[in-house]
N, C-alpha and C positions, 0 to 999 in steps of 0.2 A: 605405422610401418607398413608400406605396400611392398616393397623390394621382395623377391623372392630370395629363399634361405630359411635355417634350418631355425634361428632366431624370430624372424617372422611367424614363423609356422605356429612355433608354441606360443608366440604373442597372442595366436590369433584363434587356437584355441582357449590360450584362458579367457581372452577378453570374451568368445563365445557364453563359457562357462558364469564369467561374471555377470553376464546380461540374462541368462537364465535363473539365475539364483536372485536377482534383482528382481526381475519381471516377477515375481512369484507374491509380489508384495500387493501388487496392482490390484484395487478395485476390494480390496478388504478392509471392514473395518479396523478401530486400534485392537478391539480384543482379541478379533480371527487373529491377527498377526503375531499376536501375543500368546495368544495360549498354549500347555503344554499339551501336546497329543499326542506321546508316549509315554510311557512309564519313567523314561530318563528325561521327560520336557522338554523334548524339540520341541523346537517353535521358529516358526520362520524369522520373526525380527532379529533374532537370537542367534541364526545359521548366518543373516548378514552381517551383525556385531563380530561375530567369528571371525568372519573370511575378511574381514578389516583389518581385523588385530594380527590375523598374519601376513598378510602383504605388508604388512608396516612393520614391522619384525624380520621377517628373511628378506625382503627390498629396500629394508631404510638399516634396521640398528647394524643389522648383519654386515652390510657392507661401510659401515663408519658414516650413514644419511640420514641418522634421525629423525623421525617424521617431527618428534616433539619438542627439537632441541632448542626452541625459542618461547615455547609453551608448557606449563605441566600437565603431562598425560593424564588422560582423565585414569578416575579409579580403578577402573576393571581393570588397564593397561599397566598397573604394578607391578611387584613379583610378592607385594604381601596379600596382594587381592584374593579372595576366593578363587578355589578353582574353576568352578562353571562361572565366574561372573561375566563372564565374554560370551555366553550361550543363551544371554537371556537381556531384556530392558526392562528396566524399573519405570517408575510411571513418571518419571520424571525427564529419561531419553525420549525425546522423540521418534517419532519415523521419517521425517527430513532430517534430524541433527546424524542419525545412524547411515541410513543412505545417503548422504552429505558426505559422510566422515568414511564411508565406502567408496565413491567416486574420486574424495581425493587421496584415498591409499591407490585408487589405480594409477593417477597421475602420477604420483612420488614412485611408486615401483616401475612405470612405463621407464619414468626417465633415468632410473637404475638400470632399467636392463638396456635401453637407447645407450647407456655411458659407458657399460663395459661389455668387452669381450665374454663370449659362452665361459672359455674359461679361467674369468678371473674369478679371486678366490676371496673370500668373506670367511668372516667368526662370526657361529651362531651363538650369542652369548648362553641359551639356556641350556648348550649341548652339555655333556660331556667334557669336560677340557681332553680327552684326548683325542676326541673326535668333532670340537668345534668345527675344523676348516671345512668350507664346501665351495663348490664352482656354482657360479651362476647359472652353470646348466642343469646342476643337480637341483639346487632349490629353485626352479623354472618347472621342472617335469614334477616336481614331490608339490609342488602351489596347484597346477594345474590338475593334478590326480584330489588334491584335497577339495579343491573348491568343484567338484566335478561329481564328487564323491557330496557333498554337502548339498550343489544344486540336485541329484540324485533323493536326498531326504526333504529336500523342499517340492518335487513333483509329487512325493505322495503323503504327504501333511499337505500341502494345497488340494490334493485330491479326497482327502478325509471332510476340508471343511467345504467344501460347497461343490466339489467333482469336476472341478476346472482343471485340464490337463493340457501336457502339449509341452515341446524343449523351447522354443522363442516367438514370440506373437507372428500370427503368419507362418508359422512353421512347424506344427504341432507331433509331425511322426507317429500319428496314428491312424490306423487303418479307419478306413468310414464306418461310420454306424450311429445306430442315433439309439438313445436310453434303454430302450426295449430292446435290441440286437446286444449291447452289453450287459444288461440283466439275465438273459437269457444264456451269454459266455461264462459269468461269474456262476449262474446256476449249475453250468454242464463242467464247468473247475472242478465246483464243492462236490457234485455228485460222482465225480473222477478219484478226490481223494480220497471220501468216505467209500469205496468200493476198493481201493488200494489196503485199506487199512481197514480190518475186518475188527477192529475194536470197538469203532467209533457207533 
C-alpha cells in the first residue's frame, strides 16, 4: 500500500515495526536467539513466534481467515497449549521455519486489512463474549502498539547479547559515540542514581 490515508499509515508503521523486531535476529547464533535473558525468558526467537501468533489470530481467525484452515496449527497455536508456548522455540523450530511462519502471517493479515474497510468488524474468539466484536481499526492500532512494544524488548535483549543496537539496518537512532563515550554515559547514569539514592 503506497496511496496515502489513515490505513496506509498504520500499515506502514507495523510493517516498520515487523522489520524491526525481525532484524534483531540477524547475525546471531541458534543459542543468542534462544536464550532467556530475563527473569520471565524473553528471548528474541520467542518475541518472533509471538508477534506471529497474533497477526494470525486478530488478521485471520478474527475476521472468519484462518491462517490454518487447510492445515493443523502447529501446537503452540492451540487453546490447550501452554501458556508461554508462543514466547519461546523448542529445538526442534527453527529459525527459518518461525521467521517463515512470521512473513507469511504478514501476508495473510496485509491482505485482511487490503479486504476490509477500517471499520469492518471481526469476533476475537478468545475475548470475552460480551466484548468479542472489534473494528479493524481497533485491532490494527492494539497489533501495532504490541509488536512495537515487543520490537522495544528485542533492542535490549539484542543489546544484552553482543551490544548491537539501532530501530532498522541503516537506521540506528543513536546518537554517535563509539564504546568509550558510552562507557563513560553508563558510568556518569550509575553515579547519577547512586547520589539520588542515599542508600545505596
Amino acid at each position: 500500500m503506497t496511496a496515502p490515508g489513515p490505513k496506509a499509515d498504520l500499515l506502514r508503521y507495523l510493517q516498520e515495526a515487523r522489520d524491526a523486531l525481525l532484524w534483531k535476529l540477524d547475525g546471531l547464533s541458534e543459542y543468542d536467539i534462544r536464550r532467556p535473558l530475563t527473569p520471565t525468558g524473553t528471548n528474541l526467537l520467542g518475541l518472533v513466534k509471538h508477534a506471529a501468533g497474533v497477526e494470525l489470530g486478530y488478521f485471520g481467525d478474527t475476521f472468519g481467515r484462518p491462517f490454518f484452515a487447510e492445515n493443523p496449527p502447529p501446537w503452540w497455536y492451540t487453546q490447550d497449549a501452554d501458556p508461554n508456548a508462543d514466547m519461546w522455540a523448542t529445538p526442534d523450530e527453527s529459525r527459518e521455519d518461525i521467521a517463515g511462519l512470521y512473513r507469511k502471517a504478514w501476508e495473510h493479515a496485509d491482505g485482511t486489512i487490503g479486504a476490509l474497510p477500517l471499520d469492518a468488524t471481526g469476533q476475537v474468539p478468545w475475548w470475552p463474549e460480551e466484548r468479542r466484536e472489534a473494528t479493524l481499526h481497533h485491532l490494527l492500532v492494539r497489533v501495532i502498539a504490541d509488536t512495537s512494544r515487543h520490537a522495544g524488548h528485542a533492542d535490549i535483549v539484542r543489546e544484552l547479547i553482543d551490544g548491537a543496537v539501532g530501530l532498522t539496518p541503516g537506521k540506528d537512532s543513536m546518537p554517535p559515540g563509539d564504546r568509550a563515550m558510552w562507557d563513560a554515559h553508563r558510568h556518569r547514569l550509575e553515579e547519577a542514581a547512586r547520589a539520588a539514592d542515599r542508600t545505596v
